[in-house]
C-alpha positions in Angstrom: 0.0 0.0 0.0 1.8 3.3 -1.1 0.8 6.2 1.5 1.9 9.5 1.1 1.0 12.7 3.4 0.0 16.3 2.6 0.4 18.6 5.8 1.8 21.5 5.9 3.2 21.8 9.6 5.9 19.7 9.2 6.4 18.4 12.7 2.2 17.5 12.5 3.2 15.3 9.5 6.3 14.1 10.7 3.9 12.6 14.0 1.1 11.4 11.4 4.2 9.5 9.8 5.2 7.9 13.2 1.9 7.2 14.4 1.3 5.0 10.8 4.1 3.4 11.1 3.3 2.1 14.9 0.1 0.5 13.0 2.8 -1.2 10.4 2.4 1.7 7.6 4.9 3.6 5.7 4.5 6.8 4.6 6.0 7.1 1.4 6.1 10.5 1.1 5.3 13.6 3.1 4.4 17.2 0.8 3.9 20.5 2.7 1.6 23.0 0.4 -0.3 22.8 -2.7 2.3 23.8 -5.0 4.7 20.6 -3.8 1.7 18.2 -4.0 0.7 19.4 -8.0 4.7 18.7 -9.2 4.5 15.4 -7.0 1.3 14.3 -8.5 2.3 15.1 -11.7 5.7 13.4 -11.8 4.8 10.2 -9.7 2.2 7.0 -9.3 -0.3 8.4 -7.4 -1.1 6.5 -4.1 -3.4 4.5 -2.6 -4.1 6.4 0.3 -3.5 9.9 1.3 -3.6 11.7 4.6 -4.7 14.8 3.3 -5.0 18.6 5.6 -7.3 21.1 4.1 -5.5 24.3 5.3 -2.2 24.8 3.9 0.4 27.1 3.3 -0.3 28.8 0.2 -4.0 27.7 0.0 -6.7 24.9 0.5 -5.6 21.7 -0.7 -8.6 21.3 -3.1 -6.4 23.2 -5.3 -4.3 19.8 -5.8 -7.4 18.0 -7.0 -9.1 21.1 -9.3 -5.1 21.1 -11.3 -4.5 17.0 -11.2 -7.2 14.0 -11.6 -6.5 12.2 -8.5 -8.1 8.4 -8.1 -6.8 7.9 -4.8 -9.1 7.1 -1.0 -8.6 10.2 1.1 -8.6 10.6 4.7 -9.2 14.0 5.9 -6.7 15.1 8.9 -8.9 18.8 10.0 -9.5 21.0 12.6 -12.8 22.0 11.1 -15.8 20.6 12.7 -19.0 19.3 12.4 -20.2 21.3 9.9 -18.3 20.4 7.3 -18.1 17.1 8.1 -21.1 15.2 7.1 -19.7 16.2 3.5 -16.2 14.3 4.4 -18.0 11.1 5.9 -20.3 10.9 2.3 -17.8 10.8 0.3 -14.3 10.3 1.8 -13.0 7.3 3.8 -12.8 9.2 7.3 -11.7 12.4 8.5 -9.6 13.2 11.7 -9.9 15.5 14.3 -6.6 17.6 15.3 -5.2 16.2 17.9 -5.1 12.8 15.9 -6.2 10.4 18.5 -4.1 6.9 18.1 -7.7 4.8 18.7 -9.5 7.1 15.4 -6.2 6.8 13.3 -6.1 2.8 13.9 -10.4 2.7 12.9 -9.7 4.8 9.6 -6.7 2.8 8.3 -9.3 -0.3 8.9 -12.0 1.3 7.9 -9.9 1.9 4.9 -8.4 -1.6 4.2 -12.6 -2.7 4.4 -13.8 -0.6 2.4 -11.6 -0.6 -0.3 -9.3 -4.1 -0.8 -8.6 -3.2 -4.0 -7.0 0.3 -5.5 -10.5 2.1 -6.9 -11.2 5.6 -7.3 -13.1 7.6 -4.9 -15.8 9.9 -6.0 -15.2 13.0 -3.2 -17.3 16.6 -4.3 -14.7 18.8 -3.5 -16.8 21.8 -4.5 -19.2 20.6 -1.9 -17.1 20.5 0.3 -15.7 23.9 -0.3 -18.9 25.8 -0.2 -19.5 24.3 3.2 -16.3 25.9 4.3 -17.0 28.9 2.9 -20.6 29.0 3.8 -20.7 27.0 7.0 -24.3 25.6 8.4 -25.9 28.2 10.7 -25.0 26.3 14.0 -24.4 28.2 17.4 -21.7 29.2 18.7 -20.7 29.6 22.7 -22.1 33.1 24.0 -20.9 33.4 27.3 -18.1 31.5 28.9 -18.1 30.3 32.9 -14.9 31.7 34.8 -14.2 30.8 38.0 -13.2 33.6 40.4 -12.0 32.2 44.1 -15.4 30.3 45.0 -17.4 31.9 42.6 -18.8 31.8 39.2 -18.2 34.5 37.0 -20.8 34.5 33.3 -18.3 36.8 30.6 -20.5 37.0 27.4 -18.6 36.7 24.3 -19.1 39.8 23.1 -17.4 41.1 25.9 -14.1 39.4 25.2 -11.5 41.2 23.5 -9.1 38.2 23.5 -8.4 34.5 24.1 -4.6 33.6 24.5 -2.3 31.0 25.7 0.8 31.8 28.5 3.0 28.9 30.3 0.4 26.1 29.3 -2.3 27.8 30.5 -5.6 29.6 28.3 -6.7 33.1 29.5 -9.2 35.4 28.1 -9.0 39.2 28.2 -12.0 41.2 28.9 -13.0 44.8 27.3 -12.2 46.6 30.4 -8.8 45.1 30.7 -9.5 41.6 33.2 -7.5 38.6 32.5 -9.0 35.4 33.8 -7.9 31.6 33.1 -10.1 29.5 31.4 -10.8 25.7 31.7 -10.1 25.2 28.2 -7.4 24.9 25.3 -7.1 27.3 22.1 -7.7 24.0 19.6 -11.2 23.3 22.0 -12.0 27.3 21.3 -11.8 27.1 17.9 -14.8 24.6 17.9 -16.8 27.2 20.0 -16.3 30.6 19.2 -17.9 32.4 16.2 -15.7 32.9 13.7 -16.8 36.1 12.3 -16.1 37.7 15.2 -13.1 35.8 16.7 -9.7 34.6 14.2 -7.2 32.6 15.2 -3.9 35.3 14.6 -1.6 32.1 15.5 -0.9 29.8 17.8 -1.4 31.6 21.0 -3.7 33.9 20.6 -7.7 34.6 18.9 -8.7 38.2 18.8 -12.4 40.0 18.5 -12.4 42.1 15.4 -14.1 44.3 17.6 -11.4 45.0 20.1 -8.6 45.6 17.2 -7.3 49.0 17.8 -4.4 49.1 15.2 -2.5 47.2 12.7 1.0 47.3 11.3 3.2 45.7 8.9 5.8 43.5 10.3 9.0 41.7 10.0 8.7 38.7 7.3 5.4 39.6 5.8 3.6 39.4 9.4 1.3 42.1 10.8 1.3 43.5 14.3 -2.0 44.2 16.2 -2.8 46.5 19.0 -5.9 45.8 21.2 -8.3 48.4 22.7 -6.9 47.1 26.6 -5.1 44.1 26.2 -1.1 44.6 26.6 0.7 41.9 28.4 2.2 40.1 25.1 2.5 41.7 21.7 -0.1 40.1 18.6 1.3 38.9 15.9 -0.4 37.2 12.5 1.6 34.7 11.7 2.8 34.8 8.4 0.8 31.8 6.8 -2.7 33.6 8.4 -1.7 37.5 7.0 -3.9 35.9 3.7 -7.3 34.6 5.5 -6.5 37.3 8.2 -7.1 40.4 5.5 -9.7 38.1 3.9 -11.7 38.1 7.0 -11.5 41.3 8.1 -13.1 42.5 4.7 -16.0 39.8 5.4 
């Protein structure tokens, strides 16, 4: 079985790799953006199986399959929820939640090896799949968020948070009148929850609320640098693969 991966955080593929070959896989071959996976596909045997991210560098991966007629099963590896998922269980093998859990990975690969014992093409609507992502299902998002202060409960509606950020393993949120209180959750769990017109996901330590952005500046290596109304305890910066959808969703 040949098995390639398309992820474009290499150290995220790199683990996919050594978690497939615990279940007696090899990975083949490991491609980091759209551009690397078109000149692969187009100079190699195409694979059985790929491991296939939807966010990458320079664009969504559905760009691989609009520029090369790919036959091979695809399990999805995503951070993207529910409501794009009912499209990836029609017409893909599985999809995987980020964290990859050991236990899902090992019911994919034998979902896989079930489903299809012989190589066959699999009929996935990409554009489907894209619109969902671009036009999620109305679904709802958290509106307030329980804090606990001492022996109290605190209620913070969303709409009152300026920012959600990460410091020393721990997830904070920073109120419009300048509070910072830790949160019994992680960033990845957030991204489920909040709404994502209002909240982005700068990088890997921080979301912000449109509303709360006070000021913007270029940066060093194509980055941008945001000021918040109140919050000041780290500085903001998008991360250089998020400057595109960042700009994107501001204008949305």
């Amino acid at each position: 079985m040949k098995v390639i991966v398309i992820e474009d955080e290499k150290p995220s593929a790199r683990y996919l790799q050594r978690m497939l070959s615990a279940l007696n896989i090899k990975v083949d071959t490991l491609l980091h953006s759209v551009e690397e996976a078109i000149f692969w596909f187009k100079n190699n045997e195409h694979p059985d199986l790929i491991f296939l991210d939807i966010q990458l560098n320079d664009g969504l991966s559905f760009e691989i399959f609009e520029a090369i007629d790919i036959k091979s099963a695809v399990i999805f590896t995503t951070a993207y929820d529910e409501y794009a998922l009912q499209a990836f269980k029609l017409n893909s093998i599985d999809y995987l939640l980020k964290p990859i859990d050991d236990e899902e990975l090992a019911m994919a690969v034998k979902k896989y090896k079930e489903r299809i014992p012989k190589k066959q093409a699999v009929n996935i609507d990409f554009e489907d799949i894209k619109r969902l992502l671009v036009n999620p299902i109305d679904r709802e998002y958290k509106k307030r968020f329980s804090i606990k202060v001492g022996q109290h409960i605190k209620l913070i509606n969303a709409d009152e948070i300026e920012c959600f950020y990460s410091e020393n393993k721990a997830t904070y949120l920073c109120t419009n009148d300048g509070r910072n209180y830790l949160l019994d959750s992680t960033l990845d769990q957030l991204e489920m929850e909040l709404e994502p017109q209002t909240f982005f996901r700068v990088n890997r330590k921080f979301f912000v609320n449109i509303h709360a952005i006070k000021d913007m500046l270029n940066y060093a290596n194509s980055r941008l640098i945001i000021t918040l109304n109140t919050y000041h305890l780290q500085e903001i910066i998008v991360a250089r693969e998020r400057v595109k959808d960042f700009k994107i969703w501001l204008e949305s």
